[in-house]
C-alpha positions in Angstrom: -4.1 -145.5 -94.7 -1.8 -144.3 -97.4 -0.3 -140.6 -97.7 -3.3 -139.6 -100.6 -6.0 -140.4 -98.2 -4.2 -139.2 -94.9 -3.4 -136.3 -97.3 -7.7 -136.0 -98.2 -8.6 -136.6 -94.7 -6.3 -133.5 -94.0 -8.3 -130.8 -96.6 -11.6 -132.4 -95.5 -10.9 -131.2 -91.6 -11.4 -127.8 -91.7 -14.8 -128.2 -93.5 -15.9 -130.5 -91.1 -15.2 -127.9 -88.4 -16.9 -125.0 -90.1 -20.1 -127.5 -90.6 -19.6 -128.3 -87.0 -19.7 -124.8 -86.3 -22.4 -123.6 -88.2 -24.7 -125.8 -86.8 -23.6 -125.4 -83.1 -24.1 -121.2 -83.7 -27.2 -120.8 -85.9 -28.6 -124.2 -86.3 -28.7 -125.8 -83.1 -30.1 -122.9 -81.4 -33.1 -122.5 -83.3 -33.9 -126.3 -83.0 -33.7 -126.1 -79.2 -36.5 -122.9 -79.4 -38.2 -125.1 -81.3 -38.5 -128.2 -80.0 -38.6 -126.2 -76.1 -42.3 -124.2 -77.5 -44.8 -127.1 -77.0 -48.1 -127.3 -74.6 -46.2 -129.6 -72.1 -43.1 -127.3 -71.6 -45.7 -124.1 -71.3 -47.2 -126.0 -68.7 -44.4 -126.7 -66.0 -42.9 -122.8 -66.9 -46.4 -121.7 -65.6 -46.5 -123.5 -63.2 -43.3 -123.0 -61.6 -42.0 -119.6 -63.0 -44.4 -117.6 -61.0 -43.0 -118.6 -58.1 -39.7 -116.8 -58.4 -39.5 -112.9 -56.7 -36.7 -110.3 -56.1 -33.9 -110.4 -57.5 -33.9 -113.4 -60.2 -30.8 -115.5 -61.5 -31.9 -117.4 -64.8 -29.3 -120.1 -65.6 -29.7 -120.9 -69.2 -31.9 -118.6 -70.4 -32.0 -119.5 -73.8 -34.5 -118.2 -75.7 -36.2 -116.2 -73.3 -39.7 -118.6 -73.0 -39.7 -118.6 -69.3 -39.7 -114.6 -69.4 -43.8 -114.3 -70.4 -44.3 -116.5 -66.8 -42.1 -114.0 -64.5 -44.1 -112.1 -62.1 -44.8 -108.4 -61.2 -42.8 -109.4 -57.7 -39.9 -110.2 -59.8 -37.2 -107.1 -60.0 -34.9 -107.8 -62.3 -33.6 -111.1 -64.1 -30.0 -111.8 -64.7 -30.0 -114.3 -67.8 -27.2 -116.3 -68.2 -26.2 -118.1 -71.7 -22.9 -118.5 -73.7 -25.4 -118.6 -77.0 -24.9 -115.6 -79.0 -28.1 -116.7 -81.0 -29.9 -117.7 -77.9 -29.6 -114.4 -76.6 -30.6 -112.3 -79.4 -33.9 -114.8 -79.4 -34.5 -113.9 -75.6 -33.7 -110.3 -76.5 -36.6 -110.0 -78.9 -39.1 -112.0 -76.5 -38.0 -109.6 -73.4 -38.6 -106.5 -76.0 -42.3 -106.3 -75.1 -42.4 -107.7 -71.2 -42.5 -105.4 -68.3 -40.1 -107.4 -67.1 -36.5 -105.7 -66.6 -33.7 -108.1 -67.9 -30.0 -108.2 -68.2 -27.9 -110.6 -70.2 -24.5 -112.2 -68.9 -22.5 -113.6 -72.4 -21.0 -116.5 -70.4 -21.3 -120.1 -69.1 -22.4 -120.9 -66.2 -19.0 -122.1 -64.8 -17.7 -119.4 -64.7 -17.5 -116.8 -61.7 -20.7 -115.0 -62.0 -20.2 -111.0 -62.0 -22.9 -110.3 -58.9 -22.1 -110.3 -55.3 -22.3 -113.3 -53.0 -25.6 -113.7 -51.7 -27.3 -111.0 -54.0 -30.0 -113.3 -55.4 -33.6 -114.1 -53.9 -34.5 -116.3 -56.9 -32.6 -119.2 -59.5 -34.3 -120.3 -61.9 -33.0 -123.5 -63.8 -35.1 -125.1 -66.4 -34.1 -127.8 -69.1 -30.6 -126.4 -68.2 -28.6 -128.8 -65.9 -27.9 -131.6 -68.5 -26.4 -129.6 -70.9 -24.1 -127.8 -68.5 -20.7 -130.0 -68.7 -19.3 -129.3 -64.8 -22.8 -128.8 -63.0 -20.9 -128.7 -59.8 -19.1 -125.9 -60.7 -21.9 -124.1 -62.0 -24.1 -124.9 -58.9 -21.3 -123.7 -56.2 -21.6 -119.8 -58.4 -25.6 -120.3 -57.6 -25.3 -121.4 -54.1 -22.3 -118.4 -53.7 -24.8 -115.9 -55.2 -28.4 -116.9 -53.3 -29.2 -115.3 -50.3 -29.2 -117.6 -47.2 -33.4 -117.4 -47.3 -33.3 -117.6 -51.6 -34.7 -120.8 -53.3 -33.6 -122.6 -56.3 -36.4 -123.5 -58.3 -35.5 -126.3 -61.5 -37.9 -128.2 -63.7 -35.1 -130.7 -65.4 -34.9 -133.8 -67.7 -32.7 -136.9 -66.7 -31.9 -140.0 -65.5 -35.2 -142.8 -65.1 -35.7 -144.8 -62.1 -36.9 -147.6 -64.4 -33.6 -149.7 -65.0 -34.8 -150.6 -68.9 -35.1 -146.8 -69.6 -31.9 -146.0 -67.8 -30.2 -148.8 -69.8 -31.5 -147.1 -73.0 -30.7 -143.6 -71.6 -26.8 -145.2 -71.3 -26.9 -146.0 -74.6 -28.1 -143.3 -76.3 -26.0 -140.7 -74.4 -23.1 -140.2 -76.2 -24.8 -139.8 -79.9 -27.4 -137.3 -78.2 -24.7 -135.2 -76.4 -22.6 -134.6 -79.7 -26.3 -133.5 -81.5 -28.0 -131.8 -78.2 -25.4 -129.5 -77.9 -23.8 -131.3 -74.9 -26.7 -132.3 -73.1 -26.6 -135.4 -70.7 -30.0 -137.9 -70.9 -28.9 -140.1 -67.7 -28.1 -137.1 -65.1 -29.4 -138.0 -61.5 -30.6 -134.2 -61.2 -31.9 -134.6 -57.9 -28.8 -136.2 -56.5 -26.4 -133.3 -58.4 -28.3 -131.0 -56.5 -28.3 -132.2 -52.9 -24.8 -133.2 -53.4 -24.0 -129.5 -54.5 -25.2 -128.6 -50.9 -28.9 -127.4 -51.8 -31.6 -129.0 -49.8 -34.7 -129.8 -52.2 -37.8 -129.3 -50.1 -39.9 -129.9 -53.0 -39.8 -132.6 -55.6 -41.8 -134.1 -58.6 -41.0 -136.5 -61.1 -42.8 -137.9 -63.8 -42.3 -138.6 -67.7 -44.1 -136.1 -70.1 -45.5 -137.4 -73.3 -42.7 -138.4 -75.6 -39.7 -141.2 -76.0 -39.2 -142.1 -72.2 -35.3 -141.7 -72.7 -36.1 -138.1 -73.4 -38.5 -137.2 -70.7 -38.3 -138.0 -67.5 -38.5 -134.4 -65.6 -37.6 -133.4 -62.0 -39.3 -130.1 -60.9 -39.1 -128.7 -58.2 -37.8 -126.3 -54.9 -34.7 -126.4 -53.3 -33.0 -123.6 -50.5 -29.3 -123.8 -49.3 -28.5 -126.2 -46.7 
């Protein structure tokens, strides 16, 4: 490479940030809404998002679409995102739901600002691959459940079937850079059970779609 081109490759930089940036603030969120409002995603928030009482902990709330499912014997949910546009998005769903909630602007990593053992409910859902230390982020939910509180997940990731997984390998690092960070070959149940949680219920299955994309674990889990 000679000094012009080093020299062009230089200037072009910054752009390439700001294009990075755009998308990752106002483009990616609204494709994540998107692609996260379909029959087969409604399904598995209504079946699972009912379950969750008391005080609630939603990690990666996103848009707000598991907030139509919560029910009366929730009190309040704390809904945690670092996506400024995300938030906004959730804001307007929560607007007209009886539902009381409260937004924390952070990741999940990061200390949460509630009291250990404050929480009856976590609610994780389509979060967990995207989160780039999980283990960190599970020790703030295990920190902040009460000893009798129950995690309750519905996640995509790894495949048991070894020419899916292969694929999953593959793919991963293209789809991280485009998903926003999100992992297609995470072992979820294993992260978990590894983060000290005990899963008393478990589910897997593929929904409709590319396999890579769709393998799901839902499910309960309490503190060990």
């Amino acid at each position: 490479m000679d000094g012009v081109q080093a020299r062009y490759l230089w200037c072009l930089a910054p752009i390439g940030e700001v294009v990075v940036g755009f998308y990752a603030k106002h483009v990616l969120p609204r494709l994540i809404d998107l692609a996260m409002r379909n029959k087969e995603t409604a399904r598995l928030r209504a079946a699972w998002i009912p379950r969750a009482r008391g005080e609630v902990l939603e990690v990666g709330i996103g848009s707000g679409l598991n907030l139509p499912f919560y029910s009366s014997e929730v009190k309040r949910v704390y809904g945690v995102d670092p996506s400024l546009e995300l938030r906004r998005m959730a804001r307007e769903r929560a607007a007209g739901l009886p539902v009381k909630v409260e937004f924390l602007s952070q990741s999940a990593e990061e200390p949460l600002p509630l009291p250990n053992g404050s929480m009856d409910t976590i609610v994780m859902t389509w979060t967990l691959c995207s989160i780039a230390n999980a283990p960190k982020a599970l020790e703030q939910m295990k920190r902040v459940l009460k000893p009798n509180g129950q995690l309750i997940f519905v996640e995509h990731g790894r495949a048991p079937d070894r020419g899916v997984a292969v694929w999953q390998d593959r793919i991963n690092p293209a789809w991280k850079q485009i998903g926003g960070g999100c992992h297609l070959n995470r072992k979820i149940d294993e992260i978990i059970t590894n983060a000290g949680f005990h899963i008393t219920d478990l589910k897997t299955f593929y929904l409709p779609g590319p396999r890579p994309m769709t393998y799901t674990y839902q499910g309960l889990a309490r503190l060990e």
